[in-house]
C-alpha positions as MATLAB code, in Angstrom:
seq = 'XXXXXXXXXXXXXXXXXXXXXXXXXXXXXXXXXXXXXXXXXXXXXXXXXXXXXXXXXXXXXXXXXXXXXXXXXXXXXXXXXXXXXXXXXXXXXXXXXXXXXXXXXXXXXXXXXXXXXXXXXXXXXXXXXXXXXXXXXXXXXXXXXXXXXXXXXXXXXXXXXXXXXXXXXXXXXXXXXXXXXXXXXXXXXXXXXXXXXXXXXXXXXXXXXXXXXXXXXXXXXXXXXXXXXXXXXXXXXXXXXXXX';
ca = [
       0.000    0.000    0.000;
       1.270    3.617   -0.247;
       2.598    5.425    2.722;
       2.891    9.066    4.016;
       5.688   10.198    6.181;
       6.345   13.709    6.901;
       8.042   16.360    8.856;
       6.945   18.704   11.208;
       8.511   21.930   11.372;
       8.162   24.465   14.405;
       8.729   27.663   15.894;
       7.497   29.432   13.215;
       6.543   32.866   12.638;
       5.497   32.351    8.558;
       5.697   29.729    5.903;
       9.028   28.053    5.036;
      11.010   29.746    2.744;
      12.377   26.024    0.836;
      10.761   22.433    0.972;
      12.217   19.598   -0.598;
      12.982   15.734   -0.048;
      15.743   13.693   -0.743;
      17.051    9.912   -0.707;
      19.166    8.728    2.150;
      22.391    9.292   -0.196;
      21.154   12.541   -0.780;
      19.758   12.287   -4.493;
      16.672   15.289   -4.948;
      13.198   13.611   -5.017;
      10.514   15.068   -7.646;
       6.994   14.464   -7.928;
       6.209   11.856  -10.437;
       4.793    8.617  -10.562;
       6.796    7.013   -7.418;
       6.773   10.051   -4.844;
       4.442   13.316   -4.098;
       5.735   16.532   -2.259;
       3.063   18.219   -0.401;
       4.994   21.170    0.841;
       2.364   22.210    4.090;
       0.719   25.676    5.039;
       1.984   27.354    7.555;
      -0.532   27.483   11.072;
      -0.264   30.549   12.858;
      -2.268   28.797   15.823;
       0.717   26.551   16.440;
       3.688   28.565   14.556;
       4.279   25.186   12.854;
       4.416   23.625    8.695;
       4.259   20.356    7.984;
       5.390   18.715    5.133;
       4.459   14.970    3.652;
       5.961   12.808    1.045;
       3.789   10.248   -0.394;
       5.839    7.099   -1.579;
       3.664    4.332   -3.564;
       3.500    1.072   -2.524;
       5.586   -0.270   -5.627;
       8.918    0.985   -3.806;
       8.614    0.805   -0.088;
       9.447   -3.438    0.011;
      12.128   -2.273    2.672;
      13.100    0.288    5.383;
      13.962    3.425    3.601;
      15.355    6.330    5.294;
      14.657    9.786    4.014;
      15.761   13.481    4.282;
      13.591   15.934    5.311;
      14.971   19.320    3.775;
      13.703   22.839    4.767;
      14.975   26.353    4.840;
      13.739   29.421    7.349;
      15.571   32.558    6.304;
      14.121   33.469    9.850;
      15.993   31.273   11.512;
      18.953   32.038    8.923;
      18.711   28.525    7.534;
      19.840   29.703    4.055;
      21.148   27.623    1.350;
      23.534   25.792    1.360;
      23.234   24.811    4.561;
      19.620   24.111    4.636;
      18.491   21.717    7.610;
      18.482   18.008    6.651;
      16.478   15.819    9.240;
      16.191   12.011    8.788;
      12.554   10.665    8.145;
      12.191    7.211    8.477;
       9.591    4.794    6.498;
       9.926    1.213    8.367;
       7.771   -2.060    6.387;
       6.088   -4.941    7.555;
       4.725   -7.950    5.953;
       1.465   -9.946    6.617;
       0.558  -13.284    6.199;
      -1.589  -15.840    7.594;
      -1.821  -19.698    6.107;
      -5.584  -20.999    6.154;
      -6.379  -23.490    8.445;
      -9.185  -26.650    8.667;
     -10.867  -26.787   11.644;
     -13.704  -28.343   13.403;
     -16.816  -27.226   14.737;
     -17.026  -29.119   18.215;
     -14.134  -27.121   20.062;
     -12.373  -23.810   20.022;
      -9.817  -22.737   17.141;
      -7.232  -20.446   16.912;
      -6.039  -19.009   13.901;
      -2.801  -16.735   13.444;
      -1.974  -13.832   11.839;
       1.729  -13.099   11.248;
       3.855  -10.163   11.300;
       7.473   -9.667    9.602;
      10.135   -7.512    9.785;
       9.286   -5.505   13.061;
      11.625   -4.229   15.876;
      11.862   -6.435   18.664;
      11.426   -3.485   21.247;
       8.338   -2.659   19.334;
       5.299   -5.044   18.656;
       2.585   -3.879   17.032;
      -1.084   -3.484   18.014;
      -2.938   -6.469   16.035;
      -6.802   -5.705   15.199;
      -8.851   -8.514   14.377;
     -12.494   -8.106   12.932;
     -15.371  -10.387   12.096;
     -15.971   -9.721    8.610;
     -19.839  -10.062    8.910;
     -19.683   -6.489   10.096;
     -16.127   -4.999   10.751;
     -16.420   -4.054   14.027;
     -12.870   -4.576   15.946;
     -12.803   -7.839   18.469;
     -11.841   -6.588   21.953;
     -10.995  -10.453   23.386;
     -11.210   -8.905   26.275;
     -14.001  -10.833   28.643;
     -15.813  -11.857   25.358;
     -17.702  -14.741   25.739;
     -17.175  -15.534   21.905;
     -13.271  -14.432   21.456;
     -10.158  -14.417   22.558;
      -6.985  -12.129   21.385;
      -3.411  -13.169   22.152;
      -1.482  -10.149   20.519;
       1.610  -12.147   20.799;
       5.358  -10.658   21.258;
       8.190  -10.321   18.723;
      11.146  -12.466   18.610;
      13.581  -11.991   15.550;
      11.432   -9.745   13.833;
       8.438  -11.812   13.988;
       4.933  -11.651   15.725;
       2.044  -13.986   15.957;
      -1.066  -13.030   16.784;
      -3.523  -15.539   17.878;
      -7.630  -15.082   17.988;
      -9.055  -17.823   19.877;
     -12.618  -18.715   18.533;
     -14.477  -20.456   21.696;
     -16.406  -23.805   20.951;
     -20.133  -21.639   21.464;
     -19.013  -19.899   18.483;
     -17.678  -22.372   16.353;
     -20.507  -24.670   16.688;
     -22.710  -21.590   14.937;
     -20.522  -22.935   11.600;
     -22.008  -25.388    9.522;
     -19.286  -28.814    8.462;
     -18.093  -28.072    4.960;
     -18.380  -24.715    5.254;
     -15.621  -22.137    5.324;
     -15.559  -18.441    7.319;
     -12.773  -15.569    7.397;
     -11.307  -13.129    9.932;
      -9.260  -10.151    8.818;
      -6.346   -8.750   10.760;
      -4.871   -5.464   10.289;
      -1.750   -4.023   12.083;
      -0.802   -0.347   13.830;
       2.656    0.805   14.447;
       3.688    1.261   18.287;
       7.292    2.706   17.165;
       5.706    4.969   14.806;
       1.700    5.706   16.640;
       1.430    8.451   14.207;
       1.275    5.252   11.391;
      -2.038    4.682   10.257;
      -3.438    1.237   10.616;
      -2.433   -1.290    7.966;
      -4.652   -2.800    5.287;
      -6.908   -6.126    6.072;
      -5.240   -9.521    5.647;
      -7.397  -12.173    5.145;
      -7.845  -15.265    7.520;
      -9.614  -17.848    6.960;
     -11.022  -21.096    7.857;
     -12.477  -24.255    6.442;
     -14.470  -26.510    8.683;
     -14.487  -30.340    8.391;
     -17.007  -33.151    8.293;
     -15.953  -36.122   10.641;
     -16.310  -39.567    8.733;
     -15.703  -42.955    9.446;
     -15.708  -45.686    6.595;
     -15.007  -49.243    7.477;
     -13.504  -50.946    4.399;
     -14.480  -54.309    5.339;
     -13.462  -57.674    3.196;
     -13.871  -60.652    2.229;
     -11.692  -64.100    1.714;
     -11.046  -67.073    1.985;
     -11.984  -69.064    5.079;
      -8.786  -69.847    7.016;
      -6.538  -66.880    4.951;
      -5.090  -64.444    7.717;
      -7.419  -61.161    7.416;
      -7.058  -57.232    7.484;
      -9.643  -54.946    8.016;
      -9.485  -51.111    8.426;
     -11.146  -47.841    9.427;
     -10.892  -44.938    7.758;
     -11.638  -41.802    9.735;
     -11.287  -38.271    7.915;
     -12.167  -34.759    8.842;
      -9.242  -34.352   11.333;
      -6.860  -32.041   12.328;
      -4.088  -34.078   14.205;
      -3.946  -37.632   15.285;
      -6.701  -39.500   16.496;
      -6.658  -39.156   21.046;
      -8.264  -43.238   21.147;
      -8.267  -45.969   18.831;
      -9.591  -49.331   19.709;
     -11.288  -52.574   18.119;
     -14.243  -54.407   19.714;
     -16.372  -57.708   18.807;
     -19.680  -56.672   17.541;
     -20.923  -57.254   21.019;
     -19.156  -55.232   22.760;
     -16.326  -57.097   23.718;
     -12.732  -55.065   23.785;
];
């Protein structure tokens, strides 16, 4: 998605006399189809500017720094020696695998976050999509919301679905969540895009594949059970009467 960073300038007493932007290295930055300048008015209430650059999404795959590059002749910051301050634009990737579940008991499903700072996790929203109103987790007697810490860059977020809920979807069917993401190193970041999460739910089955041969040949009969999500917890064979 594109992003907006910007630079707030203060003690003011009129507009800035020069605006611009520059890479990292110090190459000039024009409008054109990868960046827009918006150079700020100047707010007499608060003596401040601000000015934004607007970088599209095509470019910002990594952590980009940026100068910020203003003059004040009132503050005789006069070319050359106009003041150069260091803007930031830190990335993160989403992603979240989908996951069969079943209706019976509660589910959890994950939403992952990549390249963060460890010192710095960020706020993880979660949303039912049948009306996009954020989950709180908090005492919710359908939800629950692990936000999850970062180690190496990484953070999982976990929304517990409790087993009233999940018995309200039908076997076969399949639901989504969406998870969105807000900067704590940055809080002036707006919140991130919606990543899909979603869910298919199984139908338990058991098929006996039964035989038949010859009277006196050794014998192997089987069970097939499907709709699971990890191993069977008890497994046994009994005599049609009841007998283990």
């Amino acid at each position: 998605s594109d992003s907006t960073i910007s630079c707030n300038v203060t003690g003011l007493t009129k507009a800035l006399d020069f605006v611009d932007w520059e890479t990292s290295s110090g190459t000039d930055i024009n409008n054109d189809s990868k960046y827009t300048i918006t150079n700020g008015i100047f707010d007499e209430t608060t003596n401040s500017e601000t000015t934004t650059l607007a970088v599209k999404g095509s470019i910002s795959a990594v952590d980009t720094n940026y100068n910020c590059v203003v003059g004040a002749d009132e503050w005789a910051i006069v070319s050359p020696n106009y003041r150069k301050t260091l803007v930031s634009l830190d990335v993160f990737a989403m992603s979240s695998t989908p996951k069969f579940v079943t209706n019976k008991v509660e589910q959890m499903l994950t939403c992952t976050i990549n390249g963060l700072d460890d010192n710095n996790p960020v706020e993880v929203i979660w949303r039912d999509t049948s009306d996009g109103t954020p989950l709180t987790g908090a005492s919710d007697t359908d939800y629950g919301i692990d936000q999850g810490t970062v180690s190496s860059g990484t953070q999982s977020s976990v929304l517990t679905i409790k087993t009233d809920k999940m018995k309200t979807y039908n076997t076969g069917s399949s639901f989504t969540y969406k998870c969105s993401a807000k900067s704590s190193q940055y809080p002036e970041s707006a919140e991130s895009t919606e990543l899909d999460v979603e869910a298919n739910v199984l139908t338990f089955g058991v098929e006996a594949v039964s035989k038949e041969v010859l009277v006196g040949s050794d014998s192997t009969i089987s069970c097939n059970v499907t709709g699971l999500t990890k191993a069977l917890d008890f497994v046994d064979w009994e005599t049609s009467s009841g007998t283990d």
